[in-house]
C-alpha positions as CSV (number, residue, x, y, z in Angstrom):
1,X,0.0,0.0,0.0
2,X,2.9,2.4,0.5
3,X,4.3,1.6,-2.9
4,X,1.0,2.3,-4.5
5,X,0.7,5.7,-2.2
6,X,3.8,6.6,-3.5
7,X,3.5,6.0,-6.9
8,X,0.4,8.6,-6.8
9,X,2.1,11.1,-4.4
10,X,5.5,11.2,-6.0
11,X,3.5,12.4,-9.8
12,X,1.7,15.2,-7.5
13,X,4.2,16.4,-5.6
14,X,6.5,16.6,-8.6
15,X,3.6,18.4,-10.5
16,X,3.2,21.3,-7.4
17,X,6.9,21.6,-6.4
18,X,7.5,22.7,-10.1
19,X,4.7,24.7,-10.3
20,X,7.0,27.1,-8.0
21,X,10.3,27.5,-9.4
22,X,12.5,29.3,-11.9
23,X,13.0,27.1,-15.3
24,X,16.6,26.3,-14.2
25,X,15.4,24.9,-11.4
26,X,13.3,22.4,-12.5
27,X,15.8,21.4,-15.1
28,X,19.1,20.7,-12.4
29,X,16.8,19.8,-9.3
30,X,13.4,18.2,-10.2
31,X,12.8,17.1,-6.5
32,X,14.2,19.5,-4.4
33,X,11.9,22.1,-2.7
34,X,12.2,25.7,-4.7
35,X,14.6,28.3,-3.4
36,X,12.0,30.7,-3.9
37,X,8.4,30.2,-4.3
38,X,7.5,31.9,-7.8
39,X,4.2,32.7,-7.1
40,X,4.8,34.8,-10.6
41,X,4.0,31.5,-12.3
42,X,0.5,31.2,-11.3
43,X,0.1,34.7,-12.6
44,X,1.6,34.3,-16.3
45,X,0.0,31.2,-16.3
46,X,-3.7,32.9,-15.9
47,X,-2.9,35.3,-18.3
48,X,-1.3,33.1,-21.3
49,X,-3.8,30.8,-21.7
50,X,-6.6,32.8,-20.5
51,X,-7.2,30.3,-17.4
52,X,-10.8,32.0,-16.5
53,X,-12.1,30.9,-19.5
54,X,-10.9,27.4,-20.4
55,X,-11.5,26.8,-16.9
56,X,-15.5,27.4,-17.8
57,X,-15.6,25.8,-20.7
58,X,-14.0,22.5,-18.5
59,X,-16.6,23.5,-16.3
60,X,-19.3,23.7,-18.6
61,X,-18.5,20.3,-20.2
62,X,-17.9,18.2,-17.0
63,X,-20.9,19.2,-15.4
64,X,-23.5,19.0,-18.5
65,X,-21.9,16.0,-19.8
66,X,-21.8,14.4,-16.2
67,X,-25.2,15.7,-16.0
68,X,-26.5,14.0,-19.5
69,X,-24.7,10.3,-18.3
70,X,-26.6,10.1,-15.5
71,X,-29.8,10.9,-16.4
72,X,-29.7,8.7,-19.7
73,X,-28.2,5.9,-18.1
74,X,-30.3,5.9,-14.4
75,X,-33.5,6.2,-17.0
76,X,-32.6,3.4,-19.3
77,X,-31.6,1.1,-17.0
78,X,-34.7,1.1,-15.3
79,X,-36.5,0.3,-18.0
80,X,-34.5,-2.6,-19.4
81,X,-34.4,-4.3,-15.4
82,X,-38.2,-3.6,-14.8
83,X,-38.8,-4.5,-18.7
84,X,-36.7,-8.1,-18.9
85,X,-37.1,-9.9,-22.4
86,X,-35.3,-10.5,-25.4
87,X,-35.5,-7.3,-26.9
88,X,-34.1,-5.6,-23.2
89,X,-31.5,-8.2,-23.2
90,X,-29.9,-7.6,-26.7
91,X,-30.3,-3.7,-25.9
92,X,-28.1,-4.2,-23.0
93,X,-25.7,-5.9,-24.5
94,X,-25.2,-4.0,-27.7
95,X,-24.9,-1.1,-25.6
96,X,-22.0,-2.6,-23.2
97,X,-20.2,-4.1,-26.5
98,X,-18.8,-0.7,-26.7
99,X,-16.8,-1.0,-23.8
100,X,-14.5,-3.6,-25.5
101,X,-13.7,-1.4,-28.6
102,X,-10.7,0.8,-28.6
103,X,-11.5,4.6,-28.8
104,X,-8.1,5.1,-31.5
105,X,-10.3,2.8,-33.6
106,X,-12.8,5.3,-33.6
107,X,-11.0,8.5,-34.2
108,X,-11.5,8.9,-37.9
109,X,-15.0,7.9,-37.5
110,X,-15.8,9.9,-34.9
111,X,-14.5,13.0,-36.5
112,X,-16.0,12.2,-40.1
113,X,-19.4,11.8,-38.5
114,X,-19.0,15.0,-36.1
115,X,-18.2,16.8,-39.2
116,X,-21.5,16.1,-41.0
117,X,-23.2,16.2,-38.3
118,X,-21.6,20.1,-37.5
119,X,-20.8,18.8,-34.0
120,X,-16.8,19.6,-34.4
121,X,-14.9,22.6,-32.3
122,X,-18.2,23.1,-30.8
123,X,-18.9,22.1,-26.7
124,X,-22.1,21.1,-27.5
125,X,-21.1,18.5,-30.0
126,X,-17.8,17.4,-27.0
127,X,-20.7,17.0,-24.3
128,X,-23.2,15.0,-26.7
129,X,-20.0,12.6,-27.4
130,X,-19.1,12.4,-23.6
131,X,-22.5,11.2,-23.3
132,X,-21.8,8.3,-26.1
133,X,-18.9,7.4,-24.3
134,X,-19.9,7.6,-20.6
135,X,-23.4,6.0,-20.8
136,X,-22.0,2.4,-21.3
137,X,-20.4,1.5,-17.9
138,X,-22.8,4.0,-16.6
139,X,-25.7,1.8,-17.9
140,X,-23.7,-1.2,-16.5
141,X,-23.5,-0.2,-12.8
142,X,-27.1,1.0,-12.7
143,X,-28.4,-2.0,-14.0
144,X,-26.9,-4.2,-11.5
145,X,-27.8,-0.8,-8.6
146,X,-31.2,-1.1,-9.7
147,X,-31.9,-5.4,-9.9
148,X,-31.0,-5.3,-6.1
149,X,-34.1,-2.7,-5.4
150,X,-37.2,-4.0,-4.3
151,X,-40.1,-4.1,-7.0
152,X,-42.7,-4.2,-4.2
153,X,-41.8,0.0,-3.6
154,X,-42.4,1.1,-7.2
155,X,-45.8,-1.4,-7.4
156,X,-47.3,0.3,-4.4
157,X,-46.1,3.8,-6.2
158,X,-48.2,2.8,-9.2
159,X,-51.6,1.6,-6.8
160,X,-51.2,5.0,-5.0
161,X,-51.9,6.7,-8.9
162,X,-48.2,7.5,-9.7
163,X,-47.1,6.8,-13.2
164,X,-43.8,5.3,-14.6
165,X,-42.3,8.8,-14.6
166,X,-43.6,9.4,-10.8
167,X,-42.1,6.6,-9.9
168,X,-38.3,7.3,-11.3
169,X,-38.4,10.7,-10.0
170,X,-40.0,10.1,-6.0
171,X,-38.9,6.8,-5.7
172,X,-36.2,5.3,-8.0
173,X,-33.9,8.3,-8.0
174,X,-33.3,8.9,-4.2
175,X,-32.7,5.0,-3.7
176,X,-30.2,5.7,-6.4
177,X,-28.3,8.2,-4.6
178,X,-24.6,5.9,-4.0
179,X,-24.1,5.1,-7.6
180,X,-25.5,8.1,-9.0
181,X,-22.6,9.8,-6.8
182,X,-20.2,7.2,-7.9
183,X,-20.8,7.7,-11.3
184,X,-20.3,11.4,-11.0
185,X,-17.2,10.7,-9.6
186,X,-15.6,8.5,-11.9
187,X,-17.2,10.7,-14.8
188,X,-15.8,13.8,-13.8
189,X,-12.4,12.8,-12.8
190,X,-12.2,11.6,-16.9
191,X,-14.1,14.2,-18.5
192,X,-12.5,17.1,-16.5
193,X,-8.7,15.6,-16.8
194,X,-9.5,14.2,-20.7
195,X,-6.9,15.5,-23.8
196,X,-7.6,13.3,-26.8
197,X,-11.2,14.1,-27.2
198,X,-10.6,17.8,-27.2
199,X,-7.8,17.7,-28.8
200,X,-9.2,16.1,-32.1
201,X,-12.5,18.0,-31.8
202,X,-12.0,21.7,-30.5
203,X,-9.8,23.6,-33.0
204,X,-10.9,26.8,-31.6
205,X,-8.9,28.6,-28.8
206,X,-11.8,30.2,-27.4
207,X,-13.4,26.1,-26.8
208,X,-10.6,25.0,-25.0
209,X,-10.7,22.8,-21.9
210,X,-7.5,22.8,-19.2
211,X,-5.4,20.1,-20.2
212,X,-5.9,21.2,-24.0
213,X,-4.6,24.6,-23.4
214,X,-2.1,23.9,-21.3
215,X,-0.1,21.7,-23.8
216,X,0.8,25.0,-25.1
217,X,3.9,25.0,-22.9
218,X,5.1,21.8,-24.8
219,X,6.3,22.6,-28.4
220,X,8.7,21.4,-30.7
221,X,11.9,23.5,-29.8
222,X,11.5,24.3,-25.8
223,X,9.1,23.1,-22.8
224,X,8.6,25.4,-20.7
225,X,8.5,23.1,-17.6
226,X,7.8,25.6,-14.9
227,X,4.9,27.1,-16.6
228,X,3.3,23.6,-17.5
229,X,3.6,22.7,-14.2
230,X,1.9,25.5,-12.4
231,X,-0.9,24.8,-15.0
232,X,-1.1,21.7,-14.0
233,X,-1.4,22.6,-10.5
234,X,-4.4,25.1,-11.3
235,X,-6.3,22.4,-13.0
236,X,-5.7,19.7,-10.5
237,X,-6.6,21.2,-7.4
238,X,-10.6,21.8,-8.3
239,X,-10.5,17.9,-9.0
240,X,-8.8,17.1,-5.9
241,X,-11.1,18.9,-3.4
242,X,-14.0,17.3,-5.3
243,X,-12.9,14.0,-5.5
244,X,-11.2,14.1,-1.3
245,X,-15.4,15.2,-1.0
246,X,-16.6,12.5,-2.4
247,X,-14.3,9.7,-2.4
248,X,-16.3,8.0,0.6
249,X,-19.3,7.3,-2.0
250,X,-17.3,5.4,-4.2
251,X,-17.1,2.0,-2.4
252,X,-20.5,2.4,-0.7
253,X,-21.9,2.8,-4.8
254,X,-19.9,-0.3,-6.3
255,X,-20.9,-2.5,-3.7
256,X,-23.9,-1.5,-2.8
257,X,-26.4,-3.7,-4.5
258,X,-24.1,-6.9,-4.3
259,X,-25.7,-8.3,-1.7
260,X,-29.1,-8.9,-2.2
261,X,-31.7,-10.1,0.6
């Protein structure tokens, strides 16, 4: 367990230590504490890449997209559990075939279609693919969430009067509550921290996420180490405070649901 703690801590405290020194620091002593903190960094930092905005639009796409995932894949899989057949059965497993295929073998395709479809360098078009990607293994922990809820709660929803859509909203959804949080979890921490998605769909400066604008510090002839490092640090710490908020739901939503009485 130490080994594994230190093989997360060691990439982090790299990533802030750097964030706070000169250039020629970073390149003659990578782990060593700066001389002087370079608070300076931060500052160039905001204003180079215009951190207020492509923190927004990182905002806007984590949150919608996150937002999309679970609300598609809470509201399907409830109707495939409480709907079992043939049909709901190869539904189910079309959808998690996706899993097992290799997003660089859907690059080209993915930016073909986008392109006819006018979804490319726009965030709309990024947040309706998040959704295409995310509602798979969304779809999967739900479905096993929602086999382990009693039938008997929504049945006596639907004798009280309540419709279908009654019932998802009072009752399903707040019994829902551990892996709904899970799945925002594990959604946000890709989406906010993704590059290749962005990278081969928003051309436009002003659409840029964090980790997309921040490669600006690595060209072709210099890497500007310091700089990309105090980036890093900006975009990081939002993600950490949510995730060390949070992180408690995790194992309470996975296993929840795998034992049933």
């Amino acid at each position: 367990m130490i080994v594994l703690a230190l093989m997360v801590f060691v990439p982090l405290y790299i990533t802030f230590v750097n964030g706070f020194k000169t250039y020629n620091e970073v390149a003659t002593s990578t782990l060593a504490l700066p001389q002087v903190f370079q608070f300076k960094n931060f500052a160039v930092v905001w204003k180079q890449i215009n951190f207020l905005g492509v923190f927004m639009n990182s905002l806007i796409i984590t949150v919608t997209s996150v937002a999309g995932i679970l609300f598609v894949s809470s509201a399907a899989a409830f109707q495939l559990v409480r709907r079992p057949g043939l049909v709901s059965q190869i539904i189910f497993l079309a959808i998690l075939s996706s899993l097992v295929i290799p997003f660089q073998t859907m690059m080209i395709p993915l930016v073909k279609v986008a392109q006819e479809l006018k979804l490319i360098n726009t965030l709309y078009g990024i947040i309706i693919m998040y959704w295409g990607f995310g509602v798979p293994f969304a779809l999967f922990l739900y479905h096993g969430f929602i086999k382990s809820v009693p039938r008997e709660l929504e049945e006596a929803a639907l004798i009280d009067g309540s419709g279908t859509a009654g019932v998802y909203f009072r009752i399903l959804l707040p019994l829902l509550k551990p892996i709904t949080t899970t799945v925002a979890i594990l959604n946000s921490l890709w989406i906010w921290n993704d590059f290749l998605l962005p990278l081969i769909t928003l051309s436009s400066k002003k659409n840029q996420t964090i980790p997309l604008a921040s490669s600006v510090y690595f060209g072709q002839y210099t890497n500007e180490w310091h700089l990309a490092m105090a980036a890093l640090t900006m975009a990081i710490i939002p993600i950490i405070i949510f995730f060390l908020s949070m992180q408690r739901y995790i194992i309470q939503g996975i296993t929840a649901g795998a034992v049933k009485g």
